[in-house]
Structures are given as structure tokens and as C-alpha cells.
N, C-alpha and C positions, 0 to 999 in steps of 0.2 A: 504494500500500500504506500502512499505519496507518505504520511507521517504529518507534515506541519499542516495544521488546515488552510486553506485556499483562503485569499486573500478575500474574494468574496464570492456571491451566488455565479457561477461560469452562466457568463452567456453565450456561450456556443458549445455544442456535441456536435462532432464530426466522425460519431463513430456508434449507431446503434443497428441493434437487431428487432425482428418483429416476429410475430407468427409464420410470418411467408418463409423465414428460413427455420433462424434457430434459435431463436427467441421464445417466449412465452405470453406477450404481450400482444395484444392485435394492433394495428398500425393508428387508429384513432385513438387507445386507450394510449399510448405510448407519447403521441402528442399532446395528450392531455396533461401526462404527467410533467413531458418535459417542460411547458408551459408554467404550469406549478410553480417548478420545480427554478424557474425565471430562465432559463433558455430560449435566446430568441434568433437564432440561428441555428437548423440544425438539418445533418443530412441524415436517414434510415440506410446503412450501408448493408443489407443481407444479400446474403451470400445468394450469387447467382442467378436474383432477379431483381426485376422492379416492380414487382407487383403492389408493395405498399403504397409507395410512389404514386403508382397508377390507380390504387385505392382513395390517395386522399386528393391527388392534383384536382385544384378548383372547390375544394370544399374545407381547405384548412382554414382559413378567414373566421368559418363559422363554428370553428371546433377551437383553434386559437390566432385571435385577431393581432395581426404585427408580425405575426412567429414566419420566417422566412425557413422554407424546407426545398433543398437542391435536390438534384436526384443523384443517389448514392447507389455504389456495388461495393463486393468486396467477393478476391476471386483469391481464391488459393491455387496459386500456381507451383505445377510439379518441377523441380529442379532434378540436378545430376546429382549421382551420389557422389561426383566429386565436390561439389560445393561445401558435404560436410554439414546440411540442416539439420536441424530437429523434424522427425518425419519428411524429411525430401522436400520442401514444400517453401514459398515465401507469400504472404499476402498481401495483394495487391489493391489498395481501394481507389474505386475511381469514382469522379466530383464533376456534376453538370454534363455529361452524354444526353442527347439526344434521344429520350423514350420512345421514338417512334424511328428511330435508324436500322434498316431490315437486318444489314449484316452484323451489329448488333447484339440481335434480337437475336439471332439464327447462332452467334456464338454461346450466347446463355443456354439458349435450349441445348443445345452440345452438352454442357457442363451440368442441368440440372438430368439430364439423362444417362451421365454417368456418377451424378451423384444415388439417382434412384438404383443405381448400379450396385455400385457398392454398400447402400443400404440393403437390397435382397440378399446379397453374399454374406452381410456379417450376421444378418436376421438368421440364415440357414444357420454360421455356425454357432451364434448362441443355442440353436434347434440341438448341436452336436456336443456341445457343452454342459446339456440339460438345464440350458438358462433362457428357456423362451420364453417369448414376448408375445405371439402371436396375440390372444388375446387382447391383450392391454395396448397392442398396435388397432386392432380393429373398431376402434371407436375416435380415430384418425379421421377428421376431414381435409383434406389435400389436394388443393387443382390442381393442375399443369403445370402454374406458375409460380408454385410455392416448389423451394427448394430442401430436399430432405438431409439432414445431417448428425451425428452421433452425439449431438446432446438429446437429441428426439429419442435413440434409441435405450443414451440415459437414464431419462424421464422416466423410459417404458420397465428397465431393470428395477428404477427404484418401485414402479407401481407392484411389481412382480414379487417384491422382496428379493431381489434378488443385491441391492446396492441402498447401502444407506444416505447415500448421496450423489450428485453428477460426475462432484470428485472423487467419490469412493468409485466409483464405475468407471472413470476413465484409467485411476489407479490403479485398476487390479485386474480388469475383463477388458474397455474398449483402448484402451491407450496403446501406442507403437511398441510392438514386441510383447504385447498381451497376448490372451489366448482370445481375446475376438476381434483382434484388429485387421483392417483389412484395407490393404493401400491404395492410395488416392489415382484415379486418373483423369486426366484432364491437358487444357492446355499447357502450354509453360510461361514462365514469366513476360519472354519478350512477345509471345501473343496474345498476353493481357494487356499490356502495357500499349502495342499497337492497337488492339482492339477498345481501349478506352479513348487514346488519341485519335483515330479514325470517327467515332462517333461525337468528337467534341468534344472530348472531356480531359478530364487531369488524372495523370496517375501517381498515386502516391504508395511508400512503402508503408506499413503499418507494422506496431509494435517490435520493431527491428531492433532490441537492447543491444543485440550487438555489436553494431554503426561502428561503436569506437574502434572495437577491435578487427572488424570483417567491412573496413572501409574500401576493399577493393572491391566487395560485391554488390557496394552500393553503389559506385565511379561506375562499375560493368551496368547497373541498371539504367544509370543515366546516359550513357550511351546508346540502349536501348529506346530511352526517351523518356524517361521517369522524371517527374516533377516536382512532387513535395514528396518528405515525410514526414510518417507523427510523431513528433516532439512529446507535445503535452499530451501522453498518456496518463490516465487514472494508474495505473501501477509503477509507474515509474517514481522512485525515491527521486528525489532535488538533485541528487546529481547523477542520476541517468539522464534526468532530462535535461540537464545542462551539457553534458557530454553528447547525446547524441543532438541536440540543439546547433552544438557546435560543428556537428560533421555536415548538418543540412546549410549551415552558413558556407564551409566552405567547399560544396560544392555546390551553391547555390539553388538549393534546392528551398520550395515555397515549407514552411512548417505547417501543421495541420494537428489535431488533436479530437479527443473523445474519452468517453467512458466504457466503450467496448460493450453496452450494459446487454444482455442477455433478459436477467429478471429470476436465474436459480435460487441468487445467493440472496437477494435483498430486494429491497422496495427500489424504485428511480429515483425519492426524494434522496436515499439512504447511500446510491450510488454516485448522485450530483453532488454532494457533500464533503463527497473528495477529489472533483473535478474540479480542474484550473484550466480554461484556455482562452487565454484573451482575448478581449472584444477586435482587436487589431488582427488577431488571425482569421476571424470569419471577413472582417472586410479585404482585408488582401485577396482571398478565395475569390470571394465576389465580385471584386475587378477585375482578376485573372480573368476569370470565367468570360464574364461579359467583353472584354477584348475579345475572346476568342469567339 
């Protein structure tokens, strides 16, 4: 956790989930809170679609008056095992694309279909683990455009008794080199990154603690064409955030921030209380954006 409290209420999140991915919160309840909660910037980053986006565009005014909300993704893109990640993978969020850009659209769908992917595989082996879900999956409502991911199948462990919690579930059954883990596939970094820039949008690296010391694989991203990263992370102690702060300064990359907030562990007031991002990063965003 951050440690010192926030100077004051964060008026910007640049970093949440909804029901459509892997959230628990439905996309209006989540505004609501964020609202509350004095956020008046903010973008819904889940994973692999835009559905909430597309849920509230044109009707946020009447849910929260003033609150400016971008359209947001967040793509976990597969690396090489040489890079050395934590599960192969780097997350990728992208700010202001175009909701209605075919190719797009047609990349997400890729990604929530092999997200559905690898949700039927892991569902089988918890079947082989004697730790099914079936059940407690079945009372699931889920369109097309909602994207499936392993804190869903968390949830479904804890309802089962089978996990005292998301973390105790990721700990010991879904987490990389568990016995129900089951690896990602998808794009990669530099076709997230393209694929944000082509639709308009900004690609940023997201909770990257590493920056300071794996600053050559953030130089590689920006060559790729990456844009910002987030600085002001909710998890980040004062001097992560000052440290990787410093690697976005020089390589000039825009900073960006958020709470990351899901909704397992706590309320959004509970989670906004230890978020800091300055009112000065949502407006920089928002003139990038609108130049572009």
C-alpha cells in the first residue's frame, strides 16, 4: 500500500474494472461511487473490451454531472520468455481509441475469445483437481462483450468452498505454476500498442514497478510507440512512485495513474483513500488526447 495518506480526495482514476471484465461492480454502480468518492476524471480500463464505455457513453451527465469518463482498455500482452516477466505477460492500457474503429473492435474480439479460451481449459482442470465450479459458474450472465478472467473463476472457488479468498485462490490453485493455471494467449505487446495507436488512442505501460531496474524494456516499448506510464499507482510506496516517475520523465513518457480497483478486497470509497493522482495528470491526458 502507498503508506502516507494522499494529500487529498484524487480527482482522477485512470485505472478501473467493471463487470464486463473482472471487476464486480456494474459500470453505473462504479460511477456512482467514483463520483462519491470526488473523482472527476476517470477512465473504466477492463480488460479486452469496451462494453462499459458503451454502456454508459451519453448517459453519464445523469448518473454523475461534470465526471468526464475516456474510453479505456487494458490488454495483457504475451511476451518472450526471454524478457524474464512475471507470467510472460506486460499490461498494456490504452486512453481515448475510437469505440466505433472496426479493426479495433475485431482485435478485442481476438482477445476476449481466447480469453473464453483459456477460461474453458482451466474450468476443465479444476473438473480434474476435484475443485469444480460448474455450478457456481452457471448462474453467470455474460455477453459477447464482456470479457472472462481468473478472478471470475476466483469468485466461483470461493462460492464452492473451495478458496477463502481471490488471494487465497490465486495462491495456491489459479496463480502461474499452480495446479490450475493455464497460460495466456493473445496478442503481444507491440500489437497492443499498435493497435491502441491505430484506433487513436495512447498506450500506456501499467503497474511496471520494475521501470527502474528493466528500463530497457520500457526504451524497447517506446520504440514500439508507447506513451505514458503509471506513475501514480495505488500500490506503489512514495518511492516507487518517485522512481518509476523518474524513468517516464526521462524517457519522456506522459504519467498516468489509478486504483486498479476490482471491488474483492474493499468498498471504492475504501480504495480512493489511498489514491493520489493529480488533477494535472488527467488534464495533460486530455490534451494529448484531443491533439490527436
Amino acid at each position: 500500500m502507498q503508506g502516507p495518506s494522499p494529500p487529498a480526495p484524487s480527482p482522477v482514476d485512470l485505472h478501473t474494472h467493471t463487470r464486463r471484465s473482472d471487476g464486480i461492480l456494474e459500470p453505473e454502480d462504479l460511477v456512482t461511487a467514483v463520483w462519491a468518492a470526488g473523482v472527476r476524471v476517470l477512465a473504466i480500463t477492463d480488460h479486452d473490451t469496451l462494453a462499459a464505455y458503451r454502456d454508459l457513453d451519453g448517459r453519464v451527465s445523469s448518473v454523475a454531472p461534470g465526471l468526464t469518463l475516456m474510453p479505456g482498455i487494458e490488454i495483457n500482452a504475451v511476451t518472450t520468455e526471454a524478457a524474464g516477466l512475471w507470467e510472460g505477460e506486460v499490461h498494456i492500457l490504452g486512453y481515448g481509441m475510437d469505440p466505433d474503429d472496426d479493426a479495433f473492435a475485431a482485435l478485442l474480439v481476438g482477445q476476449r475469445d481466447a480469453r473464453r479460451h483459456r477460461f474453458e481449459r482451466a474450468v476443465e482442470r479444476l473438473r480434474e483437481l476435484d475443485l469444480g465450479v460448474d455450478e457456481e459458474l452457471a448462474v453467470l450472465d455474460r455477453g459477447d462483450d464482456d470479457a472472462l478472467g481468473r478472478p471470475t473463476l476466483a469468485r466461483a472457488l470461493i462460492a464452492a468452498g473451495h478458496a477463502t479468498s481471490v488471494e487465497d485462490a490465486f495462491a495456491r490453485i489459479l496463480g502461474h505454476g499452480k495446479p490450475g493455471y493455464v497460460p495466456r494467449q493473445g496478442v503481444g505487446p507491440g500489437q497492443a500498442i499498435a493497435a491502441i495507436r491505430a484506433a487513436g488512442g495512447l498506450a500506456v505501460l501499467a503497474h511496471f514497478r520494475e521501470a527502474p531496474e528493466r528500463r530497457a524494456i520500457v526504451a524497447g516499448l517506446v520504440e514500439l510507440g508507447l506513451g505514458g506510464l503509471e506513475v501514480h499507482y495505488r500500490r506503489f510506496d512514495p518511492e516507487t512512485t518517485a522512481a518509476v516517475g523518474a524513468v517516464a520523465d526521462e524517457l519522456g513518457l506522459l504519467r498516468t495513474g489509478g486504483s486498479d480497483y476490482h471491488g474483492d478486497e474493499e468498498t471504492y470509497a475504501e480504495a480512493h483513500a489511498e489514491l493520489w493522482v493529480p488533477a494535472e495528470v488527467g488534464e495533460t491526458l486530455r490534451a494529448t488526447l484531443a491533439d490527436r
